[in-house]
Backbone atoms as SQL, in Angstrom:
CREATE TABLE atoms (id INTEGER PRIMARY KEY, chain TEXT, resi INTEGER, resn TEXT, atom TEXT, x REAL, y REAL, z REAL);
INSERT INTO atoms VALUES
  (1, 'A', 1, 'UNK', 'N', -30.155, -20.047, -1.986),
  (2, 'A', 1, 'UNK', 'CA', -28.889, -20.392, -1.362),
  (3, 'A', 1, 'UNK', 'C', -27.749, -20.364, -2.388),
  (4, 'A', 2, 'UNK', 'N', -27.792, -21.079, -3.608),
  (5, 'A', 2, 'UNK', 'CA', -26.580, -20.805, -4.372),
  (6, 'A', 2, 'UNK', 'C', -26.543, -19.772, -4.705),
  (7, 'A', 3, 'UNK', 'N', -27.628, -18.615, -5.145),
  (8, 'A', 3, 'UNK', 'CA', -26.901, -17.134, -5.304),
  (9, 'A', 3, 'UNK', 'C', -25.906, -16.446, -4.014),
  (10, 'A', 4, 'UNK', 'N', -26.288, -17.250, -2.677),
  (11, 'A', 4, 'UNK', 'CA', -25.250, -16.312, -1.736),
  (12, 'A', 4, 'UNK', 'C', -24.223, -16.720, -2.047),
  (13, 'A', 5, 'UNK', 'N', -24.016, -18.185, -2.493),
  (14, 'A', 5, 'UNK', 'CA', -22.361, -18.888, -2.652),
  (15, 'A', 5, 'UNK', 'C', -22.220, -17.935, -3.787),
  (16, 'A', 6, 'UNK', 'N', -22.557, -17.704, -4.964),
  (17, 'A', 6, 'UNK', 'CA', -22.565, -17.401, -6.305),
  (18, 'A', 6, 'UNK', 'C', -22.021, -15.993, -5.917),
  (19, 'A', 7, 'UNK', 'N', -22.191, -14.950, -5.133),
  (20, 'A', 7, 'UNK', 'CA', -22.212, -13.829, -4.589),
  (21, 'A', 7, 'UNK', 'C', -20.889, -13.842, -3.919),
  (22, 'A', 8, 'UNK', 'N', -20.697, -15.497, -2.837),
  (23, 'A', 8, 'UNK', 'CA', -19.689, -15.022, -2.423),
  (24, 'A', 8, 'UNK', 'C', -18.817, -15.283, -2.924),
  (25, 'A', 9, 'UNK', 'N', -18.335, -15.692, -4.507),
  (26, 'A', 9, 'UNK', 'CA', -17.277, -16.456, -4.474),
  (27, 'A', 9, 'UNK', 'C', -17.033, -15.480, -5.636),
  (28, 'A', 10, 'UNK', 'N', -17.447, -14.218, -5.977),
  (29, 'A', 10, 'UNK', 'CA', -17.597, -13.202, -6.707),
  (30, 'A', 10, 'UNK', 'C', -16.653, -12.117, -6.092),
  (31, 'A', 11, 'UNK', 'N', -17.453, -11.873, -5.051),
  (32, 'A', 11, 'UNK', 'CA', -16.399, -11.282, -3.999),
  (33, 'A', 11, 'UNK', 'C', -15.154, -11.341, -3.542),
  (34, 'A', 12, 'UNK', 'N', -15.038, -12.909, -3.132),
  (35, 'A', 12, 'UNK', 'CA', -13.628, -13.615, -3.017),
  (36, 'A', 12, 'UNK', 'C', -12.799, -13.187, -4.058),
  (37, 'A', 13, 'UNK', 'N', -13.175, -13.349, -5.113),
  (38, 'A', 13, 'UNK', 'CA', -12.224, -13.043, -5.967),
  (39, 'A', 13, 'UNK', 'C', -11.964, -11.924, -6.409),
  (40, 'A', 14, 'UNK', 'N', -12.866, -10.753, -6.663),
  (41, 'A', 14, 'UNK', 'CA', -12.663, -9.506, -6.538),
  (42, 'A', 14, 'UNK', 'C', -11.077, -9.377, -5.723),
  (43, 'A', 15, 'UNK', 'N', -11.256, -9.424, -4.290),
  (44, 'A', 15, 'UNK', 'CA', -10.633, -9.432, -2.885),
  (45, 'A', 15, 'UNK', 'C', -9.051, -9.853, -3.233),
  (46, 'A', 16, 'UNK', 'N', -8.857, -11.193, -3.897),
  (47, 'A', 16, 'UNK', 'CA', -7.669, -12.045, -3.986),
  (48, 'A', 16, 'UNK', 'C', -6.820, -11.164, -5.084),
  (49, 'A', 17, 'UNK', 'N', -7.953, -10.297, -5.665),
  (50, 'A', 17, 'UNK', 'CA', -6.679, -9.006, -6.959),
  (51, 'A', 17, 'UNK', 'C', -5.940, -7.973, -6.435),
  (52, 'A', 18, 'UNK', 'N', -6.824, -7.555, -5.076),
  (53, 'A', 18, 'UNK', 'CA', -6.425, -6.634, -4.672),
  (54, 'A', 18, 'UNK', 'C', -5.307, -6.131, -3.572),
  (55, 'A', 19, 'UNK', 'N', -4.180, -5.900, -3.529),
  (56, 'A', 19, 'UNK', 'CA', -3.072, -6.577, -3.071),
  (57, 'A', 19, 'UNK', 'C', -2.401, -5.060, -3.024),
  (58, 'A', 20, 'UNK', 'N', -2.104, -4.975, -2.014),
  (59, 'A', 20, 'UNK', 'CA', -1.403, -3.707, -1.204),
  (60, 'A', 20, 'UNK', 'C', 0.491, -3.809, -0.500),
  (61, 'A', 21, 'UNK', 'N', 1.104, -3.143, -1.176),
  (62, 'A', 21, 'UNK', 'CA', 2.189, -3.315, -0.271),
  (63, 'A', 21, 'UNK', 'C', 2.692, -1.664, 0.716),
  (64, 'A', 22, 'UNK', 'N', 2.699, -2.120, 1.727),
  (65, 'A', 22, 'UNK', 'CA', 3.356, -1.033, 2.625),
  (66, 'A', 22, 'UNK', 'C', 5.293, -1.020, 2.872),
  (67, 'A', 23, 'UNK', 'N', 5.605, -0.006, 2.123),
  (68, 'A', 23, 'UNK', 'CA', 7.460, 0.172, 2.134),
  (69, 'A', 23, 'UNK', 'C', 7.916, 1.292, 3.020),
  (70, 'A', 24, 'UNK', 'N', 8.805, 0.751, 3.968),
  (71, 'A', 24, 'UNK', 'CA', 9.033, 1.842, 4.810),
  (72, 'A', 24, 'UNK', 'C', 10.340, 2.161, 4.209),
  (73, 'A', 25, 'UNK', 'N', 10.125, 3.456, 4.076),
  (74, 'A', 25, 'UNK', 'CA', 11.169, 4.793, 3.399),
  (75, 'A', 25, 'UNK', 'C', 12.149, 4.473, 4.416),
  (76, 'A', 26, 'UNK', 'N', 13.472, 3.905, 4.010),
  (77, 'A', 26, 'UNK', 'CA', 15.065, 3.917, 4.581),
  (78, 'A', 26, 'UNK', 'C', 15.760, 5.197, 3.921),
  (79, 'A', 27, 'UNK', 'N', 15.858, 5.838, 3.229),
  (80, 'A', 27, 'UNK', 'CA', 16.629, 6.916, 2.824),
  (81, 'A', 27, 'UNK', 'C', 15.415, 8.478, 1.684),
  (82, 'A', 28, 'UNK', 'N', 15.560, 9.313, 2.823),
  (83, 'A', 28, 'UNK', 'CA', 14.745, 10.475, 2.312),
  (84, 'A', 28, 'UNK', 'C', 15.728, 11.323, 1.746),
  (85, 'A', 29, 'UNK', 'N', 15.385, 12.127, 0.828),
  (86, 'A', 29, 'UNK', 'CA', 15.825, 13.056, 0.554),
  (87, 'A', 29, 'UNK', 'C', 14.929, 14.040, -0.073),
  (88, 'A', 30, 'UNK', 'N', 15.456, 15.594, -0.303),
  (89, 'A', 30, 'UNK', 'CA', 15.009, 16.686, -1.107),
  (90, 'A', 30, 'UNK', 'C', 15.999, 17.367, -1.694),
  (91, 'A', 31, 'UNK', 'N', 15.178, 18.678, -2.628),
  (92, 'A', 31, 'UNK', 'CA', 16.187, 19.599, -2.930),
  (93, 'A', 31, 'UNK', 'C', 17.093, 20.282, -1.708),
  (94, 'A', 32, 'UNK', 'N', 16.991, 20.512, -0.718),
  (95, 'A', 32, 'UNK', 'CA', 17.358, 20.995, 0.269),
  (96, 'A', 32, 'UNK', 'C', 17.858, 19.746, 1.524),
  (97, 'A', 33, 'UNK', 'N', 17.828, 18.350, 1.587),
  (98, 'A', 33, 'UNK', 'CA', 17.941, 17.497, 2.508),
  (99, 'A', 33, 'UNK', 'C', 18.114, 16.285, 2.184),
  (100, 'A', 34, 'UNK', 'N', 19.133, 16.054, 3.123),
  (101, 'A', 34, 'UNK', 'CA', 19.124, 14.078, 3.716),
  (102, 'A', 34, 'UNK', 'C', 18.716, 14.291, 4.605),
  (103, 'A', 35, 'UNK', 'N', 17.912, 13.558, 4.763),
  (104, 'A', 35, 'UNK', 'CA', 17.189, 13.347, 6.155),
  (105, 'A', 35, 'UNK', 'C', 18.087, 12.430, 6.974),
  (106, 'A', 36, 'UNK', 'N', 18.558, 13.143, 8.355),
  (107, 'A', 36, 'UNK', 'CA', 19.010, 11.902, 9.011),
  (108, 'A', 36, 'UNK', 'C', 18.404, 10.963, 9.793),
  (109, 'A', 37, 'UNK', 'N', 19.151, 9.336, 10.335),
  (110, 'A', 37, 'UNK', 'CA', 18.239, 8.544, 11.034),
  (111, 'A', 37, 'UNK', 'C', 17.523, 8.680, 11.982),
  (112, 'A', 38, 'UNK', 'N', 17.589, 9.827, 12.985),
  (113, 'A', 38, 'UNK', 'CA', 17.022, 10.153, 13.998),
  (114, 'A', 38, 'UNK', 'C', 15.351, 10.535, 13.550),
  (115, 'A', 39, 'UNK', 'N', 15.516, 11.375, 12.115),
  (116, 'A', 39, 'UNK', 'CA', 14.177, 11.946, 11.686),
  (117, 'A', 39, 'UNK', 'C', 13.321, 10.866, 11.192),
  (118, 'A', 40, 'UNK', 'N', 14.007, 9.884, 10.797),
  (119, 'A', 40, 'UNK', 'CA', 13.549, 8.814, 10.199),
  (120, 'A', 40, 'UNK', 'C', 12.392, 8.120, 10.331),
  (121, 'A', 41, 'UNK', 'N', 13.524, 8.102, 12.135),
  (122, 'A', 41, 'UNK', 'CA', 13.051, 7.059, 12.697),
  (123, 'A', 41, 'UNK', 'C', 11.286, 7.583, 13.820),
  (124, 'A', 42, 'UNK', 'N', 12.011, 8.841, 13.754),
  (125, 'A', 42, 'UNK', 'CA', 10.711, 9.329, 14.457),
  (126, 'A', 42, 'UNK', 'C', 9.605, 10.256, 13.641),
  (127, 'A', 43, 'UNK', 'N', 9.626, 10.068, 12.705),
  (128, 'A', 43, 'UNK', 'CA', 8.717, 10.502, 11.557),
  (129, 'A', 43, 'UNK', 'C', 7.865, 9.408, 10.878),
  (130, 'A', 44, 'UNK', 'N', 8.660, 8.294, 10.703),
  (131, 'A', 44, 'UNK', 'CA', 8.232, 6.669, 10.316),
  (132, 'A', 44, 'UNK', 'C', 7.998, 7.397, 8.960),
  (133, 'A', 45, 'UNK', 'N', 8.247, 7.914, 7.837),
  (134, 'A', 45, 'UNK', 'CA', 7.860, 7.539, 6.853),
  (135, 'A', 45, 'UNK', 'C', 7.504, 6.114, 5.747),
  (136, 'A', 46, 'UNK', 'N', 6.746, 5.815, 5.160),
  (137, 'A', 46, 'UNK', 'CA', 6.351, 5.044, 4.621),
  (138, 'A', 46, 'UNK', 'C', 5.633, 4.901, 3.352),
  (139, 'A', 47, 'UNK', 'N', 5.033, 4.539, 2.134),
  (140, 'A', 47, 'UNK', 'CA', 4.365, 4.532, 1.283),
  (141, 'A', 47, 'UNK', 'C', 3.920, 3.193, 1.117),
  (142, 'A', 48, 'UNK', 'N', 2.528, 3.385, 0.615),
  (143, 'A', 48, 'UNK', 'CA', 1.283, 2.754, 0.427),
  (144, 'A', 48, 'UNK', 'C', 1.177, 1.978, -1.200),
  (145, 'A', 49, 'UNK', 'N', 1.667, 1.403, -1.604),
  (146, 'A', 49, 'UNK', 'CA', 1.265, 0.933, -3.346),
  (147, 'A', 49, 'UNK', 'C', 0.195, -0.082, -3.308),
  (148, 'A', 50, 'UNK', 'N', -1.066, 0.394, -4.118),
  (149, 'A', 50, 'UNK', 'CA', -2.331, -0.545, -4.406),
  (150, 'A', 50, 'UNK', 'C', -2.267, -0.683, -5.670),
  (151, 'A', 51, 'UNK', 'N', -1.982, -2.459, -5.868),
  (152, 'A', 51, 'UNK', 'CA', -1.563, -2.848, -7.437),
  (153, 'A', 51, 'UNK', 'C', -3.268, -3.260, -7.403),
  (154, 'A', 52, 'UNK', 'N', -4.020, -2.679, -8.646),
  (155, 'A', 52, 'UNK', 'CA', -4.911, -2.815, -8.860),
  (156, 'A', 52, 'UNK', 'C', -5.010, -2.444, -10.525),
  (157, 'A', 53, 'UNK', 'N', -6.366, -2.822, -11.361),
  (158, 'A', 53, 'UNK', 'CA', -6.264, -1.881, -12.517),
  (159, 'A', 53, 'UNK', 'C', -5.655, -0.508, -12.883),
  (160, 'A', 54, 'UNK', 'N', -6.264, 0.174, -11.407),
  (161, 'A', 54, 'UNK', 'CA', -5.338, 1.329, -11.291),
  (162, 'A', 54, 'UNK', 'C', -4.477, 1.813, -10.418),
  (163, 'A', 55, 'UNK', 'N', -3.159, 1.310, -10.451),
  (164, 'A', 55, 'UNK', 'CA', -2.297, 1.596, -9.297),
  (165, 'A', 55, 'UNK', 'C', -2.028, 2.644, -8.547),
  (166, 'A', 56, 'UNK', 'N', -1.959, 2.709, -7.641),
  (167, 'A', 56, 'UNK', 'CA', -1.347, 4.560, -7.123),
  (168, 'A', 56, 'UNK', 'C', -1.244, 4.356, -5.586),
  (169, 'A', 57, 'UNK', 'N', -0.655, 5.206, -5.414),
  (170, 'A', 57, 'UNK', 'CA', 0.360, 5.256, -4.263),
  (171, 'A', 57, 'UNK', 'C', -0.222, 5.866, -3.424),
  (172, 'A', 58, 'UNK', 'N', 0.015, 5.922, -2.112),
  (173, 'A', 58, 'UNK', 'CA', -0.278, 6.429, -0.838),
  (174, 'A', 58, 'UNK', 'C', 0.681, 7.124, -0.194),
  (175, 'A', 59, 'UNK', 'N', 0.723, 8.296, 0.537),
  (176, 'A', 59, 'UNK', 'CA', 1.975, 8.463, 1.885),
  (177, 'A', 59, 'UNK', 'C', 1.202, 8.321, 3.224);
């Protein structure tokens, strides 16, 4: 029985590092574009950041 606590409280904490934020893109652009609000809004862009040892991004 204490290895499952021991197990879970291993886990737990693993879990409590790992911490995600989702940012929704208000202003796009490119070499070629502003995106206007209409595209924006119906495209939903967004990005993914997972702060972890190794961070990196999502679209």
């Amino acid at each position: 029985m204490k290895y499952l606590v021991s197990l879970g409280l291993l886990l737990t904490t693993g879990l409590a590092n790992a911490v995600s934020y989702d940012c929704v893109v208000t202003k796009k652009l490119d070499f070629e574009n502003v995106y206007q609000p209409a595209q924006m809004e119906k495209y939903k862009f967004s990005t993914r950041i997972h702060d972890s040892d190794k961070p990196k991004v999502d679209r």
